[in-house]
C-alpha positions as MATLAB code, in Angstrom:
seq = 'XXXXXXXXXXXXXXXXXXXXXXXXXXXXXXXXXXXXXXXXXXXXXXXXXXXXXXXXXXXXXXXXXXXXXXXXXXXXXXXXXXXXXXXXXXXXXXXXXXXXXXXXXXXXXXXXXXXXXXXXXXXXXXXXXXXXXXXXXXXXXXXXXXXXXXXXXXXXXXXXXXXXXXXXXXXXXXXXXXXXXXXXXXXXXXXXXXXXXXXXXXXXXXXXXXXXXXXXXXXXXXXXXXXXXXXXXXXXXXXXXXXXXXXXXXXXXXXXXXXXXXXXXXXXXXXXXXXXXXXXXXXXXXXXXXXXXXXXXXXXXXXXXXXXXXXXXXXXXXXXXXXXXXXX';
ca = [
     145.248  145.261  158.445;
     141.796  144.690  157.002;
     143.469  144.577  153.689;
     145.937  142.361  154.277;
     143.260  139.802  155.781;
     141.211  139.924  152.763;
     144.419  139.109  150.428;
     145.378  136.252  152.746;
     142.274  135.134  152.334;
     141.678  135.447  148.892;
     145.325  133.793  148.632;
     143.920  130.648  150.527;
     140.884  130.461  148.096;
     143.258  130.098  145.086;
     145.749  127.721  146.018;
     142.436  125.254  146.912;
     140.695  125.982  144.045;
     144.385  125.295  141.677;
     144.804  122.653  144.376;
     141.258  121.263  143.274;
     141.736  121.535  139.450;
     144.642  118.986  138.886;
     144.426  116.036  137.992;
     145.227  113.134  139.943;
     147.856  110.816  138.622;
     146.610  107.785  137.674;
     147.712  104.503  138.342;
     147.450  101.052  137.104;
     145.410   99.284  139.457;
     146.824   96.501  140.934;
     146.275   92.721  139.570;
     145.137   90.327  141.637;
     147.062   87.283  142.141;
     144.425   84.118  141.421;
     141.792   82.861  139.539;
     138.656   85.251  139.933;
     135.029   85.262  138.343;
     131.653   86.910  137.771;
     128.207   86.700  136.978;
     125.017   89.020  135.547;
     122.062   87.471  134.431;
     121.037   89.517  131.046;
     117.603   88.659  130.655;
     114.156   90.602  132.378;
     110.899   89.651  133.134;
     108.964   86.658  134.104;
     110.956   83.276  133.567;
     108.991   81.640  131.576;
     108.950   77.569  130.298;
     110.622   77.174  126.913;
     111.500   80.797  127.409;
     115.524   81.216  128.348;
     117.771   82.816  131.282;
     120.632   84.127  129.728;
     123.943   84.808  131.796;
     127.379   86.010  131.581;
     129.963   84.631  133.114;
     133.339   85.837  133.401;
     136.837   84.209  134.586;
     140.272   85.711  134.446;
     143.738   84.631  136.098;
     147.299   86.587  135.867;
     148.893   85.608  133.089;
     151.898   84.813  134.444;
     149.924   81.717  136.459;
     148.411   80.054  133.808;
     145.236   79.519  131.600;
     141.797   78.930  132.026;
     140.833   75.329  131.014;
     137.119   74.914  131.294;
     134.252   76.396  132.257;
     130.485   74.971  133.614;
     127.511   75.706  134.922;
     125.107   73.379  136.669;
     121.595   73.634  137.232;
     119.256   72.697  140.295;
     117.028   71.468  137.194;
     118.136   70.419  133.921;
     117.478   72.769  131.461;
     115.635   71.881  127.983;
     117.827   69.948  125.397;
     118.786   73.285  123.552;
     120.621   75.333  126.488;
     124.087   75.861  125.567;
     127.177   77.534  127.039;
     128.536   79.765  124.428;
     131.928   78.577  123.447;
     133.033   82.087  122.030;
     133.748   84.834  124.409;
     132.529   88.192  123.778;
     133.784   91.747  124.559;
     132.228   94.860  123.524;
     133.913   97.572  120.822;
     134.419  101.644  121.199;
     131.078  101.263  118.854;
     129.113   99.493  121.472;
     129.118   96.097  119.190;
     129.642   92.463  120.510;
     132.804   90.808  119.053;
     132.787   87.296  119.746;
     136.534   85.163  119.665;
     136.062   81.446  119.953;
     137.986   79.866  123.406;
     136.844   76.482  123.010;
     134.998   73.180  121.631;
     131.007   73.584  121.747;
     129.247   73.202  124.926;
     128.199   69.563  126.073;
     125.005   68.781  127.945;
     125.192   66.007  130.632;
     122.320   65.473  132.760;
     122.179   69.221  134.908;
     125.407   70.030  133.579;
     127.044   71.938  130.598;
     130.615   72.469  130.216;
     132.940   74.288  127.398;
     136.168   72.825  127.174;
     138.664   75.403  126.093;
     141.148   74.893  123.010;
     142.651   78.275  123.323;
     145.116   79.774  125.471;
     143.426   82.358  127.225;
     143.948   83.501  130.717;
     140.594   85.708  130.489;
     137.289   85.131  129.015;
     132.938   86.318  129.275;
     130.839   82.990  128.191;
     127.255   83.696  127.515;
     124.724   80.490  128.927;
     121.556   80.343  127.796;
     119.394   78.064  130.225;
     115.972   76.743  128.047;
     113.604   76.790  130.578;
     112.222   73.328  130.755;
     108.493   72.114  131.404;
     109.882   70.078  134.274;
     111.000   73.921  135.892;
     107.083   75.455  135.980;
     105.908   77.036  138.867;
     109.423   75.782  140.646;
     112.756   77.849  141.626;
     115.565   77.134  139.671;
     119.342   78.030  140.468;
     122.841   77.909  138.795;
     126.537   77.371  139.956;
     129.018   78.456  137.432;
     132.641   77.659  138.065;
     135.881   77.631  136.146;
     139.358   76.015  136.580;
     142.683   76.936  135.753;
     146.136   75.037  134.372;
     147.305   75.947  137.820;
     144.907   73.551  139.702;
     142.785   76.053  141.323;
     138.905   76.100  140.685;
     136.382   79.032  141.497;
     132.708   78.853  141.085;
     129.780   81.292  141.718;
     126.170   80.796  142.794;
     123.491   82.384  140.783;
     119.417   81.986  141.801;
     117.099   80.789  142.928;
     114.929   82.351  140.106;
     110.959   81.379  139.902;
     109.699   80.168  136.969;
     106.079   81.345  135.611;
     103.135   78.713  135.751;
     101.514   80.675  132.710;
     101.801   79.520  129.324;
     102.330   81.468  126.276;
     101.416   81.191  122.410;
     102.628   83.457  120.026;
     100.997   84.993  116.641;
      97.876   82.786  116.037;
      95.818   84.056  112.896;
      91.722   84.458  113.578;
      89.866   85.394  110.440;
      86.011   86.231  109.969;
      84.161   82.979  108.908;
      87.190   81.128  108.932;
      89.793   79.959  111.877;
      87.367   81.796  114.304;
      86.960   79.685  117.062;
      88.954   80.490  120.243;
      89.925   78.170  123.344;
      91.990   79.381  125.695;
      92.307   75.972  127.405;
      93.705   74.305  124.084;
      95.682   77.528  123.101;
      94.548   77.317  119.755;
      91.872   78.500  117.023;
      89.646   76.656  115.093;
      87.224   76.818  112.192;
      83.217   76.093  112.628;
      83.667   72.091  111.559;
      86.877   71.506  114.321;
      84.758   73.777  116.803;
      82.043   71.581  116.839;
      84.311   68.769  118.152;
      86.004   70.612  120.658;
      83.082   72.980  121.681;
      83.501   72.823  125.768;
      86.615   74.135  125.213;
      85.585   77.075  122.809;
      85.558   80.180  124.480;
      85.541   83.240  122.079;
      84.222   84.030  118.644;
      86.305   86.406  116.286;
      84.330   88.528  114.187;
      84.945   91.422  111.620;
      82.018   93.864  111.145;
      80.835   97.191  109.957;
      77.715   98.273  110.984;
      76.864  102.147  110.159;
      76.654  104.177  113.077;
      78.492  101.541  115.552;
      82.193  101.236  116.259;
      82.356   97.618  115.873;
      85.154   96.275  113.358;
      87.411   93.414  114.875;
      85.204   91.862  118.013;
      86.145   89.142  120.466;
      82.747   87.755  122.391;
      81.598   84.950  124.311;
      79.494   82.345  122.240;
      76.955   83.171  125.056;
      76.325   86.870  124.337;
      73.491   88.637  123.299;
      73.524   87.839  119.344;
      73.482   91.672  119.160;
      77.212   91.098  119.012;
      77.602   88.396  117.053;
      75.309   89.172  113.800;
      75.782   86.846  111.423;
      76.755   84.051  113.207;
      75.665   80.503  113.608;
      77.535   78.971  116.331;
      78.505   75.310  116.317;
      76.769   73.115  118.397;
      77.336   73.067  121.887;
      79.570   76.009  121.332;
      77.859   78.165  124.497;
      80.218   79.244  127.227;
      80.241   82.834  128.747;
      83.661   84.319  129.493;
      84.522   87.170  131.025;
      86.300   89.928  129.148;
      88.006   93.437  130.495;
      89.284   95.412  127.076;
      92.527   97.317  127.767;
      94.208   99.381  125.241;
      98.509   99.920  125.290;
      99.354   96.957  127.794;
     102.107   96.119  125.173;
     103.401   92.604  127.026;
     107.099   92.306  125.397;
     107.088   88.493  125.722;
     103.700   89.217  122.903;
     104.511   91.648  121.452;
     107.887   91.922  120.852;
     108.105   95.470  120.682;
     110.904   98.276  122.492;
     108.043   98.519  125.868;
     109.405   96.904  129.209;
     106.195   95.796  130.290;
     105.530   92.169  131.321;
     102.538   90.660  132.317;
     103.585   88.143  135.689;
     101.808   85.140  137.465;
     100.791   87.724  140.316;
      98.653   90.057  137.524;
      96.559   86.958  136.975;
      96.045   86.199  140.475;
      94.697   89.671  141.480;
      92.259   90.686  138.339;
      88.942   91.363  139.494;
      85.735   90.477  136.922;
      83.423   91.551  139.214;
      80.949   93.274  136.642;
      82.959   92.399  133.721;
      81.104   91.989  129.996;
      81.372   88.810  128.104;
      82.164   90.484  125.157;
      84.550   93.123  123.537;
      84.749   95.624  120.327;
      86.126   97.941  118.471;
      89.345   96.311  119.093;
      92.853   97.817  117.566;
      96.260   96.747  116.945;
      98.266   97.004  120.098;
      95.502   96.392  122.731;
      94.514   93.418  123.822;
      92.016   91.528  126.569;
      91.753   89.793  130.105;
      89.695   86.595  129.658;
      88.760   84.897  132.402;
      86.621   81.607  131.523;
      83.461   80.579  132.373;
      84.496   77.524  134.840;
      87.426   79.820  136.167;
      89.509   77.069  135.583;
      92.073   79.831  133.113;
      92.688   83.763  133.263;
      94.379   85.039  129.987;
      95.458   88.042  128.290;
      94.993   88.659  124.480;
      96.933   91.147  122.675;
      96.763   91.491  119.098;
      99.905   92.146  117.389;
      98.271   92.917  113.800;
      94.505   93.667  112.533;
      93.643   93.161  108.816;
      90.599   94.780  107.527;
      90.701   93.580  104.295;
      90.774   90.119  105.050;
      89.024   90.699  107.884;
      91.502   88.678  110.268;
      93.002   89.247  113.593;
      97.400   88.310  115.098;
      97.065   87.612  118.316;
      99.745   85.991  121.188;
      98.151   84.834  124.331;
      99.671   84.526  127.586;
      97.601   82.125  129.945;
      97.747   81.111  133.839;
      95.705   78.185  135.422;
      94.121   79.330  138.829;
      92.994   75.645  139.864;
];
């Protein structure tokens, strides 16, 4: 009897675990009557102005009931005079590449508004949008309704937002050189030479310098015109060229927006806000490719960060992309 319970048993155990190894039929799934759509928005990070959102948006009806005719997308706030809805529609290969098809005439901007008109028969298509941030957008929300319409008369749209767009600013790949374009303002987001400085010296605050002194790890510097001359040797600053920023050095904070490199690291509005320079120097050396500096200036009108894309000993220059917020 004991016998026969374990063979029952181990009979049981088989037929489940045959049971368990075939494979389901599979079956179409079943089309929806209608017209349908979809949205993803493509791009990460911080939304910043001049910057772009990118979307895609997709729209499909039976075949049987007709074509797609148009697609829009309309913005809480128009976007800069270069956003565009892509007129192509894209669908990805077995290699994992984008092959575009073109649906319809180019986009047309009209006040909030862009719309592709379609010149193909299609009853399916993906249409990338690419929303140019405007100045008008900063430190506001923006949002998007996309919609579509069919030859059959029927309409869908799809709500997308609200997304908040950055109050920082950003300037990429300015070139500092030693005794040259040294001159640093963060307000003006932009470099200038000893003569230049001179003129716009209340808004100069940092001096680039390249030097090797034996038994110091100095090389590329950026330091406050008001340091100790210690660390600026050499220099004669402009007149009125005098302010003391504040300066944290940080090494591998590889900001993509600046740097442009494979890292998914972005520096935000809130990283600004909650620095702390308690203590900090007004100067900083030694400085490689790759790492970069928190500025905050001396009227506390402006928090930046520095990174430096390239270094140059040769020519004794500097790359650098800046990424600025105004806390007043």
């Amino acid at each position: 009897m004991q016998l026969k319970h374990y063979s029952l048993a181990l009979l049981t155990i088989l037929v489940v675990f045959f049971t368990a190894c075939q494979e389901e039929e599979y079956a179409l799934p079943t089309l929806e009557g209608g017209l349908h759509n979809d949205c993803i928005k493509r791009t990460l990070g911080p939304n910043v102005v001049g910057l772009n959102l990118e979307f895609a948006y997709a729209m499909a009806l039976p075949k049987a009931e007709g074509k797609i005719i148009s697609a829009q997308v309309e913005a809480s706030i128009a976007g800069a005079p270069a956003t565009y809805l892509e007129n192509r529609s894209f669908s990805t290969n077995g290699s994992g590449v984008d092959v575009p098809v073109t649906v319809g005439s180019p986009s047309v901007n009209s006040g909030t508004k862009t719309e592709v008109v379609f010149t193909k028969d299609t009853c399916a298509a993906t249409l990338r949008y690419f929303y140019i941030i405007p100045e008008e957008a900063r430190g506001k929300t923006v949002k998007f309704t996309f919609s579509a319409k069919a030859s059959n008369g029927q309409t869908v749209s799809y709500e997308m937002g609200p997304y908040s767009i950055a109050k920082m600013d950003m300037k990429l790949d300015l070139v500092v050189s030693d005794n040259n374009n040294s001159y640093i303002s963060i307000a003006d987001m932009a470099v200038y030479n000893a003569a230049t400085a001179a003129t716009n010296a209340a808004n100069i605050d940092l001096v680039y310098l390249y030097r090797v002194i034996t038994g110091i790890s100095f090389t590329h510097a950026l330091v406050s015109p008001a340091s100790s001359p210690d660390y600026l040797p050499g220099i004669t600053l402009p007149s009125g060229v005098n302010k003391s920023a504040k300066i944290w050095k940080v090494w591998a904070l590889r900001d993509q927006h600046l740097a442009r490199l494979q890292y998914g690291i972005f520096i935000d509005d809130l990283d600004f806000q909650e620095l702390d320079f308690t203590g900090a120097p007004n100067y900083a050396i030694n400085l490689r490719a790759e790492a970069g500096i928190w500025v905050e200036t001396a009227d506390g009108k402006y928090r930046a960060y520095i990174y430096i894309n390239k270094i140059d000993n040769t020519k004794k220059e500097m790359t650098i992309s800046i990424k600025r917020y105004p806390m007043q």
